[in-house]
C-alpha positions as CSV (number, residue, x, y, z in Angstrom):
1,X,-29.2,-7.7,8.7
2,X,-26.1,-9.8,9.6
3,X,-23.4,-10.4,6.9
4,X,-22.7,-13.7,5.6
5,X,-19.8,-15.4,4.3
6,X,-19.9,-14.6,0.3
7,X,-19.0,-18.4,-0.5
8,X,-21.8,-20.0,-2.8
9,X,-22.6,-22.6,-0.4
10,X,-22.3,-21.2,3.0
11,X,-24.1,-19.0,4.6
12,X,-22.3,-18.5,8.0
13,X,-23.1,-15.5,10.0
14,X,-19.5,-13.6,10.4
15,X,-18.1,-12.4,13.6
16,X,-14.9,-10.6,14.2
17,X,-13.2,-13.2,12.9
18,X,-14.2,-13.1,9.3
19,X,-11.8,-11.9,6.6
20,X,-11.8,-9.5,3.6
21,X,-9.9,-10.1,0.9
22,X,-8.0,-8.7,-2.1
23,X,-10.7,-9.7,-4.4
24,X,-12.9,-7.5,-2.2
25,X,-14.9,-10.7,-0.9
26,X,-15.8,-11.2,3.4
27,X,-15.7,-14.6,3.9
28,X,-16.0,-17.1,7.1
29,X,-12.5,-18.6,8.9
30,X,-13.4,-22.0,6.7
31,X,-13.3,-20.0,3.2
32,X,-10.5,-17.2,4.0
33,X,-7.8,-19.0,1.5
34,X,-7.7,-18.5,-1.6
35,X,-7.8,-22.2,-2.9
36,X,-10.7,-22.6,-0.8
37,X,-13.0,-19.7,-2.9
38,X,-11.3,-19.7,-6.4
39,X,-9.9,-16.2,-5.8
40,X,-9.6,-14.4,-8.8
41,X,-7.2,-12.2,-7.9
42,X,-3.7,-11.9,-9.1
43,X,-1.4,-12.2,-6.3
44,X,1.9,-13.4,-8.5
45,X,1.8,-10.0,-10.7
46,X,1.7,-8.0,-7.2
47,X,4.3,-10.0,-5.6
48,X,6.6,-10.1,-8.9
49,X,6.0,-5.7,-9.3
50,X,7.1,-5.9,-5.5
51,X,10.2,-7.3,-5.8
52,X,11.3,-5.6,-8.7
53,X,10.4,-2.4,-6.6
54,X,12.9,-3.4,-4.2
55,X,15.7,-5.0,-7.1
56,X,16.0,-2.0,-8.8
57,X,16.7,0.0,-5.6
58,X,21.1,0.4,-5.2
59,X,22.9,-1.5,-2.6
60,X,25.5,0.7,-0.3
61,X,27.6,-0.8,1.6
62,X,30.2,0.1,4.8
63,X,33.4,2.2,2.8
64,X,35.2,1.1,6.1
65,X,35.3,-2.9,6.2
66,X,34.7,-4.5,9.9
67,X,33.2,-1.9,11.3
68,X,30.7,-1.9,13.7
């Protein structure tokens, strides 16, 4: 049985090209954003816990200015 693209009106047959994404969907190159299949997924809480990840971290800088 070949897959198909998980959209509810299209029923492409994928190739290499197709595209999993985060809400654990395959869909076809014409569905693969998230506008285009009402993702459900929450990309601004994984992005936001990322980047405090990386704000909390110290910056260390050179003790010796202009050095190469």
């Amino acid at each position: 049985m070949k897959k198909r693209c998980d959209f509810l009106d299209c029923k492409k047959v994928l190739l290499l090209s197709s595209i999993t994404c985060k809400c654990t969907k395959t869909f076809c190159s014409t569905h693969r954003s998230s506008y285009d299949h009402s993702c459900n997924y929450d990309y601004k809480n994984e992005h936001t816990s990322t980047l405090m990840k990386y704000m909390s971290s110290a910056v260390i800088t050179d003790k010796v200015a202009g050095r190469i």
